[in-house]
ZAMARGU-4260 file (C-alpha; in steps of 0.2 Angstrom, whole numbers, plus 5000, padded with zeros to 4 digits):
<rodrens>
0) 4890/4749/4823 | 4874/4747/4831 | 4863/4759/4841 | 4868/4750/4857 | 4887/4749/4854
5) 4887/4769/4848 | 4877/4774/4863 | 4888/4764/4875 | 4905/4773/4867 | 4896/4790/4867
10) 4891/4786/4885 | 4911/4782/4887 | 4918/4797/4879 | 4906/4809/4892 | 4911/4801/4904
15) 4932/4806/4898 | 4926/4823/4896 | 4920/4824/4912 | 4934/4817/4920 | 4949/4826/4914
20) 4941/4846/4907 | 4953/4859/4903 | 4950/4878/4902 | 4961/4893/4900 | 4961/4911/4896
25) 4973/4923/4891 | 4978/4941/4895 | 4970/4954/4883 | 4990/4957/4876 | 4991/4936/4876
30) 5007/4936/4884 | 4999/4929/4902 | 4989/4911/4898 | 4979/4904/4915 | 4976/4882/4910
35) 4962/4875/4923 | 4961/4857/4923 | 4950/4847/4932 | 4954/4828/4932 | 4947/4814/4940
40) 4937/4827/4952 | 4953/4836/4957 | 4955/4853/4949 | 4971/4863/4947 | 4979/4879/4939
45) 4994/4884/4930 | 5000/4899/4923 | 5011/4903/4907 | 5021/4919/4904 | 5026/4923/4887
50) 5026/4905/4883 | 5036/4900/4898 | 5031/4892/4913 | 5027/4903/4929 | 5018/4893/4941
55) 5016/4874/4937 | 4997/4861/4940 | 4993/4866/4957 | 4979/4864/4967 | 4963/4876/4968
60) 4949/4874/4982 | 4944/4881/4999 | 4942/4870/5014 | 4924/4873/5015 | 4922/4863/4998
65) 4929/4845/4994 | 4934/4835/4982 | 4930/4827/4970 | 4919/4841/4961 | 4912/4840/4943
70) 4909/4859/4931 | 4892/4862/4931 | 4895/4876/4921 | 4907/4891/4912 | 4905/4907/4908
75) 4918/4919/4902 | 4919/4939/4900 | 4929/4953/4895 | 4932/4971/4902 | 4938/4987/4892
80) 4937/5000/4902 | 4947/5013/4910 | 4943/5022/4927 | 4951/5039/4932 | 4959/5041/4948
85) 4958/5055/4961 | 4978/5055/4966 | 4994/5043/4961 | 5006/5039/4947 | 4991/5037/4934
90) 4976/5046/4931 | 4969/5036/4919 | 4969/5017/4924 | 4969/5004/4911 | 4956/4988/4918
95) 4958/4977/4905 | 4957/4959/4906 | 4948/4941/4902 | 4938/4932/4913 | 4934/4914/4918
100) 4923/4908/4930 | 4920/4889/4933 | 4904/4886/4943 | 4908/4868/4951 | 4897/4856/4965
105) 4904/4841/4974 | 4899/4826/4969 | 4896/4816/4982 | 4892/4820/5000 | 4881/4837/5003
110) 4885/4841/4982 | 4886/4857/4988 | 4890/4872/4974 | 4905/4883/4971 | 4913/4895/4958
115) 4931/4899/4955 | 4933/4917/4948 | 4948/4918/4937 | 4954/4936/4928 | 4971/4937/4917
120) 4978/4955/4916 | 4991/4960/4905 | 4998/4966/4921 | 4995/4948/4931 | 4983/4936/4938
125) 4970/4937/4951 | 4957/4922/4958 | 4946/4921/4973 | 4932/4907/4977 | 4913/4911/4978
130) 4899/4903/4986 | 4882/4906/4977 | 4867/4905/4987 | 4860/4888/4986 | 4847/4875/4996
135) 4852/4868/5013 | 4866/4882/5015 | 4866/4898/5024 | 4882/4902/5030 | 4900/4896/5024
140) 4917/4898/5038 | 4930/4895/5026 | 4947/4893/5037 | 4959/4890/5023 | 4962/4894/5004
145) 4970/4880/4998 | 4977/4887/4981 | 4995/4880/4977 | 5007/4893/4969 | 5017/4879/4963
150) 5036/4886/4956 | 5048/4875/4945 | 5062/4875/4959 | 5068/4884/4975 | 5066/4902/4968
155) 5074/4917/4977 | 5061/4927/4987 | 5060/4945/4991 | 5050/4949/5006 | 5052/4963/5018
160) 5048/4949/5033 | 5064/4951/5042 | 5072/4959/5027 | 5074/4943/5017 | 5079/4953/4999
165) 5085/4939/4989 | 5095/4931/5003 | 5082/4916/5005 | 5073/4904/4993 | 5056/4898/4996
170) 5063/4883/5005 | 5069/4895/5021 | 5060/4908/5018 | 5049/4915/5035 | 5031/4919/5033
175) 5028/4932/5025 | 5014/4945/5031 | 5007/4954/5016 | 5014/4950/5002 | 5030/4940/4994
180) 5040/4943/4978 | 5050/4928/4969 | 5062/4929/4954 | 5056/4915/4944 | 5069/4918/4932
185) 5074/4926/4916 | 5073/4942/4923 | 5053/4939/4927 | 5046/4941/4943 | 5031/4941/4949
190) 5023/4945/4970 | 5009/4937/4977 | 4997/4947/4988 | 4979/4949/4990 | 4965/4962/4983
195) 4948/4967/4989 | 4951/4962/5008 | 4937/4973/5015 | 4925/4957/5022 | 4940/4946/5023
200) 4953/4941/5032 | 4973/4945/5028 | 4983/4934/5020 | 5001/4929/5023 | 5012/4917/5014
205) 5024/4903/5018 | 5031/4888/5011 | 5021/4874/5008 | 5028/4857/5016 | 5033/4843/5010
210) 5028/4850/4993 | 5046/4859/4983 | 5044/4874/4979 | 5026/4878/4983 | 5022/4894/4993
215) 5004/4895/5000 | 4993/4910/5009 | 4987/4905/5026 | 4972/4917/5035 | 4976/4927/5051
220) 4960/4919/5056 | 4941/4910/5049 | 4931/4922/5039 | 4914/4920/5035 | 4894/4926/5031
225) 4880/4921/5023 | 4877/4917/5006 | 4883/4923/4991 | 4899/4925/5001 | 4916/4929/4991
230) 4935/4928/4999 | 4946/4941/4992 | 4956/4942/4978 | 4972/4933/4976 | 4984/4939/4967
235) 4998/4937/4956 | 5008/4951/4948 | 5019/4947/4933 | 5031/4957/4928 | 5045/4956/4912
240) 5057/4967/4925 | 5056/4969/4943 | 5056/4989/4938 | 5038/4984/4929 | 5031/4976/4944
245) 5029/4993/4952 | 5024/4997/4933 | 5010/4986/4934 | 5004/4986/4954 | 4988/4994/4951
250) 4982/4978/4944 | 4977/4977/4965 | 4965/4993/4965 | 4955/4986/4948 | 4950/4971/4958
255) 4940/4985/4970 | 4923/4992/4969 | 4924/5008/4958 | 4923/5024/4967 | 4907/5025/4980
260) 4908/5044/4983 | 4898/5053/4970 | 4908/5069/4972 | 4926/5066/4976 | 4931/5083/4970
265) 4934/5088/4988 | 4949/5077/4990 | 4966/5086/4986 | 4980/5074/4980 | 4996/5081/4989
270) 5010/5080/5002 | 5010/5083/5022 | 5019/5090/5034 | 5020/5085/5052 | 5022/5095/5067
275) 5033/5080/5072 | 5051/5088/5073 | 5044/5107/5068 | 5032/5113/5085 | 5026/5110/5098
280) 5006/5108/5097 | 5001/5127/5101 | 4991/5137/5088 | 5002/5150/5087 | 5018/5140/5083
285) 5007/5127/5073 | 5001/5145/5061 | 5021/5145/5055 | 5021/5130/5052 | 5006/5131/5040
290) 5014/5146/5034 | 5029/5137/5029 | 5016/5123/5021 | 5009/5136/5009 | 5023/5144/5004
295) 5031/5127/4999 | 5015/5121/4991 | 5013/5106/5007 | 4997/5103/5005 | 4993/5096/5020
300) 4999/5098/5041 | 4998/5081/5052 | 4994/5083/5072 | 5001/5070/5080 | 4997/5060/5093
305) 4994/5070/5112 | 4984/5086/5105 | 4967/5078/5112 | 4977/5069/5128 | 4986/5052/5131
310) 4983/5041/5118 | 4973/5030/5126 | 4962/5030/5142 | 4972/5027/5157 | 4966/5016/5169
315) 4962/5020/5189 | 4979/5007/5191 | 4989/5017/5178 | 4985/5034/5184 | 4989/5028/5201
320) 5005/5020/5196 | 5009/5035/5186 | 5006/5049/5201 | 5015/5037/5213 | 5032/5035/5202
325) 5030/5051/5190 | 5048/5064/5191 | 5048/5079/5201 | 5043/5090/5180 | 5028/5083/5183
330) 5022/5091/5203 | 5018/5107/5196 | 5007/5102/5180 | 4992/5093/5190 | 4983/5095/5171
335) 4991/5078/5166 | 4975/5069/5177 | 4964/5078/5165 | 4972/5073/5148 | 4974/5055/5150
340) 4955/5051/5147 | 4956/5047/5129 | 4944/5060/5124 | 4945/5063/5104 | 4931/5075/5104
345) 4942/5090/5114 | 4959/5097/5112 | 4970/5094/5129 | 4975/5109/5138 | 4993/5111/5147
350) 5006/5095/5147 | 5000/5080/5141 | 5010/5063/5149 | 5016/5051/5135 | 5012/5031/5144
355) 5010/5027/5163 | 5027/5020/5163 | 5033/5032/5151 | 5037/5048/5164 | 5051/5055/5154
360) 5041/5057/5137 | 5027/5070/5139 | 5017/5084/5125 | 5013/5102/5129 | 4996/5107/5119
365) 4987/5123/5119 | 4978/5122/5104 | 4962/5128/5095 | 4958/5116/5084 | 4943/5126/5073
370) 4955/5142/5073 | 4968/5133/5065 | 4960/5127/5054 | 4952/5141/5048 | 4971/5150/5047
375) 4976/5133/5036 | 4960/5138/5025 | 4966/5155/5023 | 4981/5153/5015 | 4984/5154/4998
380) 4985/5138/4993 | 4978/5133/5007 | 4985/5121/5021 | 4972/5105/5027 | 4973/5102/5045
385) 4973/5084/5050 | 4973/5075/5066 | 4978/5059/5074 | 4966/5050/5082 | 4970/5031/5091
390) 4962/5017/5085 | 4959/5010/5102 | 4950/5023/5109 | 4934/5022/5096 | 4921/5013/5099
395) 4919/5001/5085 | 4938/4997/5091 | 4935/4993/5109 | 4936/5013/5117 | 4923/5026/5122
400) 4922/5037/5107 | 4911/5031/5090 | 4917/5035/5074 | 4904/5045/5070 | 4902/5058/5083
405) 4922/5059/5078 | 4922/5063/5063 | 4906/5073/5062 | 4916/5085/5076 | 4929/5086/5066
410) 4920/5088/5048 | 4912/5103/5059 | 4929/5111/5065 | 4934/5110/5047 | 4948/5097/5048
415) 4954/5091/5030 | 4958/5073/5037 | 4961/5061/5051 | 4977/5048/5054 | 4972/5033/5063
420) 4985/5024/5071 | 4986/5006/5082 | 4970/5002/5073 | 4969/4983/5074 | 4970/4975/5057
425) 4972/4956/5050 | 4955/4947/5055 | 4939/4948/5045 | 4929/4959/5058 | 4944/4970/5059
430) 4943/4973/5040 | 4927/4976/5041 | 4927/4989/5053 | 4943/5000/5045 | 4934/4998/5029
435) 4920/5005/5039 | 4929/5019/5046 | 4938/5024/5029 | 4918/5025/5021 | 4914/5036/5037
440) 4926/5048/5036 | 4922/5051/5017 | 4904/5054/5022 | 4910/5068/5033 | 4923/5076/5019
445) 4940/5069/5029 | 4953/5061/5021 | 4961/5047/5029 | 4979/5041/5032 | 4980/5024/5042
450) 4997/5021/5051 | 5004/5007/5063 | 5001/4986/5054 | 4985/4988/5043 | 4990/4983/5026
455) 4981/4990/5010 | 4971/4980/4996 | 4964/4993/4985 | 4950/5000/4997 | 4956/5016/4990
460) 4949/5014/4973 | 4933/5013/4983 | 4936/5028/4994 | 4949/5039/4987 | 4950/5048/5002
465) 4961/5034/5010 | 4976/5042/5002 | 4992/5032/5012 | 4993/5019/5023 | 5011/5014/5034
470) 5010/4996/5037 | 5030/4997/5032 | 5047/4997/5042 | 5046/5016/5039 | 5057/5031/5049
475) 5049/5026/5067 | 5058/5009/5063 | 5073/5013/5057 | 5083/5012/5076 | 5081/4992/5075
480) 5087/4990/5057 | 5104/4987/5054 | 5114/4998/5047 | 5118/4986/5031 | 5100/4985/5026
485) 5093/5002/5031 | 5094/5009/5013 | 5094/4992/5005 | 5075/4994/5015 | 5073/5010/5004
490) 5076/5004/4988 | 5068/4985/4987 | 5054/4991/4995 | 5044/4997/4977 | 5047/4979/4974
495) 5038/4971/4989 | 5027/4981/5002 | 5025/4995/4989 | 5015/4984/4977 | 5002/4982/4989
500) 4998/4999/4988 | 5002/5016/4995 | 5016/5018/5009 | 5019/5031/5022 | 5036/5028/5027
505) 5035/5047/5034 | 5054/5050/5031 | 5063/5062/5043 | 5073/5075/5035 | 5087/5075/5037
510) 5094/5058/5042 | 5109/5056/5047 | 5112/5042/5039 | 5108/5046/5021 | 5110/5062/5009
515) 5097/5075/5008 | 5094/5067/4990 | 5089/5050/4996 | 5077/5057/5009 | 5070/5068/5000
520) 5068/5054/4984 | 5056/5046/4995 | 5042/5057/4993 | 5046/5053/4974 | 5046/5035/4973
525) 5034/5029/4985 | 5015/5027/4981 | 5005/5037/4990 | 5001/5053/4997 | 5019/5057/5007
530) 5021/5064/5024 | 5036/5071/5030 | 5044/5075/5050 | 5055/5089/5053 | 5060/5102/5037
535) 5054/5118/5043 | 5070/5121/5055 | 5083/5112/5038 | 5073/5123/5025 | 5073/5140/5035
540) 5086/5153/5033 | 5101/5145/5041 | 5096/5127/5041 | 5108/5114/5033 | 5095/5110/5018
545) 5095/5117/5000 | 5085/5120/4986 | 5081/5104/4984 | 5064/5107/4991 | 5060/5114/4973
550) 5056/5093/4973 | 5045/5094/4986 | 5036/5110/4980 | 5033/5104/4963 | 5030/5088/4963
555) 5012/5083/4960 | 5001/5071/4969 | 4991/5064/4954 | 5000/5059/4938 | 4999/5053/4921
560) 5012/5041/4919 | 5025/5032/4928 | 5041/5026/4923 | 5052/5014/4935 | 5071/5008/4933
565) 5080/4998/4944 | 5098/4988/4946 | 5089/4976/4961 | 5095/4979/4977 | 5106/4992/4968
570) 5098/5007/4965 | 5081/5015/4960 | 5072/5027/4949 | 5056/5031/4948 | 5048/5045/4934
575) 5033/5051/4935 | 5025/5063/4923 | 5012/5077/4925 | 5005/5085/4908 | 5023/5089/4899
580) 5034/5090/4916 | 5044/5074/4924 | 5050/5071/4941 | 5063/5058/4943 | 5067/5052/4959
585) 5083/5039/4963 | 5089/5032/4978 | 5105/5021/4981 | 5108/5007/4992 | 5122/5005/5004
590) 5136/5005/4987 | 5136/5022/4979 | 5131/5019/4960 | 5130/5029/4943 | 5119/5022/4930
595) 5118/5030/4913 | 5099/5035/4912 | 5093/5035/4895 | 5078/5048/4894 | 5070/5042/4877
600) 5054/5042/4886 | 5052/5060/4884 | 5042/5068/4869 | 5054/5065/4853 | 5060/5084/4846
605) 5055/5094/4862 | 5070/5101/4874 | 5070/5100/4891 | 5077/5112/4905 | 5084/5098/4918
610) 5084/5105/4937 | 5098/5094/4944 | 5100/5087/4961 | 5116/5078/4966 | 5124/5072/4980
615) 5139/5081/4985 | 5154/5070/4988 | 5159/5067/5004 | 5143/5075/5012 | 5126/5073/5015
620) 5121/5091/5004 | 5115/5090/4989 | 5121/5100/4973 | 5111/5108/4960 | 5114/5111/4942
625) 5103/5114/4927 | 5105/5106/4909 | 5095/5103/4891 | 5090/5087/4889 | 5081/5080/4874
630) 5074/5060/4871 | 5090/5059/4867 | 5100/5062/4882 | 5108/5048/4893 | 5112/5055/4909
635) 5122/5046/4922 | 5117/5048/4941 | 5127/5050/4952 | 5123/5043/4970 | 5133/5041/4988
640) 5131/5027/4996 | 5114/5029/5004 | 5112/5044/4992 | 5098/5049/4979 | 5097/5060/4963
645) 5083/5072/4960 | 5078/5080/4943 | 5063/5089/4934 | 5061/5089/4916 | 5052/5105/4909
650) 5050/5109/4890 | 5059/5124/4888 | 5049/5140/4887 | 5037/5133/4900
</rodrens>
């Protein structure tokens, strides 16, 4: 062969190469392989799981870049580390993982530059798309992902959008806000959601048409900025069970910013109390309830909304409106004029009306904040005071008051923590500002518990002091679900709005509707630093609750390991363990159910003193009993429909 002829099929086989690349990486445990391919300038994924397909070729990209591209470029790297956390189901946290990224350019038109980061966790997956700064462009608006999650068939999804729990496939499934889980089969799942959210915009997913089993995200709305601009992290947790999903959710904090305050010593992991069902918001009956909070090691008491006035600023139309059709209770308590201002910086003073066309609902407040506080900080252990505050009435929201004059009054009044709720989520500049007001609060020593339709994305890795978020069907929902799914809710949520990240479903005890055990299981299996409405009056001398609160009291808002079971849609149980001790907390769905427990996860050769709590049949009480256990035990527990089973594992002599 000639020089000629050799550099013409060496120009040839280039050319190949180029036009049909493959690259993959696996998981550090090598059970999860991610297989890029870019053919013929079109550039796709795929993704194995112990050898078996998950996701089939599927397309990668962002609207912002076309096709046909060419790699210009690929670098890999790996992570060892560990990080510890300040409160939650693991104290130390595992980021292990391989990564990819593929640095890609158009190639025709503007040729403009982009990478695809690519991660494989032995936990799951996660991409997102980068813009690196680059000649002739500034600014990137990127209005869609255009990343394929491409299934081998019409797999059953699990999503908490209109409670579709394995009753739809991708084919009818509604859009799903958040996140989506789907049973690919073999007992695998895996959930799709998104990471890393805080200067982005939210994701939600849906089917893709005229393309079988395909789900994609779709943005609430454009997200943009100048460059090097990054979209969040997508994400896909694999899980050999559904019960390791949960197992593996924290995949979704790793692909955060490590911890930005340099002294997070001051945030205490534990539950709340609310005065919500307990008191009314006067100081005096507001010091009992703290009282009871200390003595039940409650960490922390909730204010809710109305202690500072309506919760937002009423209108000359709406006060009008208001004094023209307001009841007779109202003619004597001229005060309501005064506490419908939307002040946060000043506790209201007399009765406090709910909404201008809300005449029956309506607050008394007579309350010293900074005294209370004080009280709270007196007790041994002490009781945080935290206070709701309405997302519309700050400035960077759209109201009067800015977050910092906010929170530096109530850093000064000693407050422990701040719950805002209504604050607008979903769109990029939305993000930013809650992202924002999470980083302003920790400057000022307040922890944070955001309720109403933000969803989480890991920010809390990044500021531990955001220690629950609602964005959940929780109690305040529970009047429009029906009866069939209300504890079917309970128990599949670890399994889809859960693996987002923490949940404040702000149970009420007691429920009606469910066993003292199920309710009180929710502080237990939920992620998240808990709050709960009502208790005091049921846990006083004389109230219909038990000892069962020894769950409450003991349980700990930072552990070392976690341990989930589940029958899907069944039941759940969710073991946690602190130092030697464990808390295992069930619930059951509509059915009663009794699986048999194996415990072999405790400490081989060390005996355990079990403090039992059952449901008691044909009532809503719960039953306590004690018993030794050892690795060897199976227990079976025992659950009512809509029921739950407590227990805490001890070494003896402890």
């Amino acid at each position: 062969m000639n020089n000629k002829s050799f550099a013409a099929l060496f120009l040839l086989a280039a050319a190949l190469v180029a036009a049909s690349a493959a690259e993959n990486i696996q998981s550090p445990d090598g059970r999860i392989e991610v297989t890029t391919v870019l053919d013929q300038g079109q550039l796709t994924w795929a993704v194995t799981f112990g050898g078996r397909p998950v996701l089939l070729p599927g397309a990668l990209g962002v609207d912002a870049i076309r096709a046909p591209f060419a790699v210009t470029g690929v670098e890999r790297a790996t992570s060892n580390s560990t990080w510890r956390a300040v409160w939650g189901n693991r104290s130390e946290v595992p980021d292990h993982y391989q990564a990819l990224t593929l640095k890609l350019a158009e190639t025709t038109g503007a040729r403009r530059a982009f990478n695809v980061e690519l991660r494989a966790y032995n936990e799951g997956v996660a991409l997102r798309y980068v813009l690196p700064q680059q000649p002739g462009l500034e600014r990137v608006t990127i209005k869609k992902r255009l990343t394929d999650y491409r299934f081998d068939g019409d797999r059953t999804i699990y999503q908490c959008r209109n409670y579709e729990y394995g009753t739809k496939t991708i084919a009818t499934m509604a859009k799903s806000e958040g996140n989506v889980t789907v049973d690919v089969g073999g007992g695998k799942f895996v959930s799709l959601t998104d990471a890393d959210r805080a200067d982005f915009s939210q994701v939600s997913w849906e089917r893709k048409k005229n393309a079988a089993g395909t789900i994609t995200g779709t943005l609430h709305s454009p997200a943009e900025g100048a460059l090097p601009f990054q979209t969040s992290w997508e994400v896909l947790i694999v899980g050999e069970t559904a019960a390791q999903l949960y197992g593996n959710r924290f995949i979704i904090e790793n692909l955060n910013a490590p911890c930005a305050i340099a002294d997070p010593s001051w945030i205490r992991p534990g539950k709340a109390i609310t005065q919500v069902r307990n008191t009314r918001m006067v100081t005096d009956e507001l010091k009992k309830l703290c009282d009871f909070a200390s003595a039940h090691k409650i960490e922390y008491l909730e204010i809710d909304h109305s202690w500072c006035g309506a919760e937002t600023k009423w209108t000359p139309a709406e006060i009008e409106f208001f004094d023209k059709n307001k009841s007779k209770f109202w003619n004597d308590k001229p005060e309501w004029r005064r506490n419908v201002g939307g002040n946060l910086l000043a506790a209201a003073q007399g009765w406090v009306p709910f909404r201008p066309k809300a005449d029956s609902g309506g607050n008394l407040v007579d309350l010293d904040v900074p005294a209370l506080c004080a009280y709270g900080r007196s007790l041994k252990p002490a009781v945080g005071i935290c206070l709701y505050v309405r997302g519309g009435t700050l400035k960077e929201f759209g109201g009067g008051c800015a977050i910092e004059d906010v929170f530096a009054t109530y850093e000064k009044w000693g407050v422990a923590g701040v719950k805002p709720g209504f604050v607008p989520p979903a769109s990029q500049q939305n993000e930013r500002t809650i992202a924002y007001m999470v980083k302003k609060a920790a400057e000022h020593h307040l922890i944070a518990v955001i309720h109403d339709a933000y969803y989480p994305s890991g920010l809390s890795r990044t500021y531990p002091n955001l220690m629950n978020v609602e964005g959940v069907a929780g109690e305040e929902a529970e009047h429009s679900i029906a009866p069939e799914m209300k504890s079917v809710h309970d128990i599949l949520l670890p399994f889809t709005r859960c693996l987002m990240g923490p949940v404040d479903y702000t149970p009420e005890m007691f429920n009606q509707k469910k066993t003292h055990c199920h309710q009180v299981a929710m502080v237990g299996v939920y992620h998240g630093r808990a709050s709960i409405r009502g208790g005091m009056r049921q846990w006083s001398p004389g109230g219909e609750g038990g000892p069962e609160i020894e769950f409450i009291e003991k349980l700990p808002g930072l552990c070392d390991e976690m341990k989930v079971f589940t029958d899907l849609g069944k039941w759940v149980t969710v073991a946690r363990r602190r130092g030697a001790s464990w808390f295992l907390a069930s619930m059951s769905g509509n059915a009663a159910a009794t699986p048999a427990l194996s415990l072999a996860f405790l400490k081989p050769g060390v005996a355990y003193t079990a403090s039992i709590y059952s449901d008691t049949p044909g009532s809503r009480k719960a039953t306590h009993t004690t018993q030794r256990v050892t690795a060897a035990t199976t227990l079976p527990l025992t659950m009512e429909p809509n029921g739950g089973h407590l227990m805490i594992l001890e070494p003896e002599g402890k």
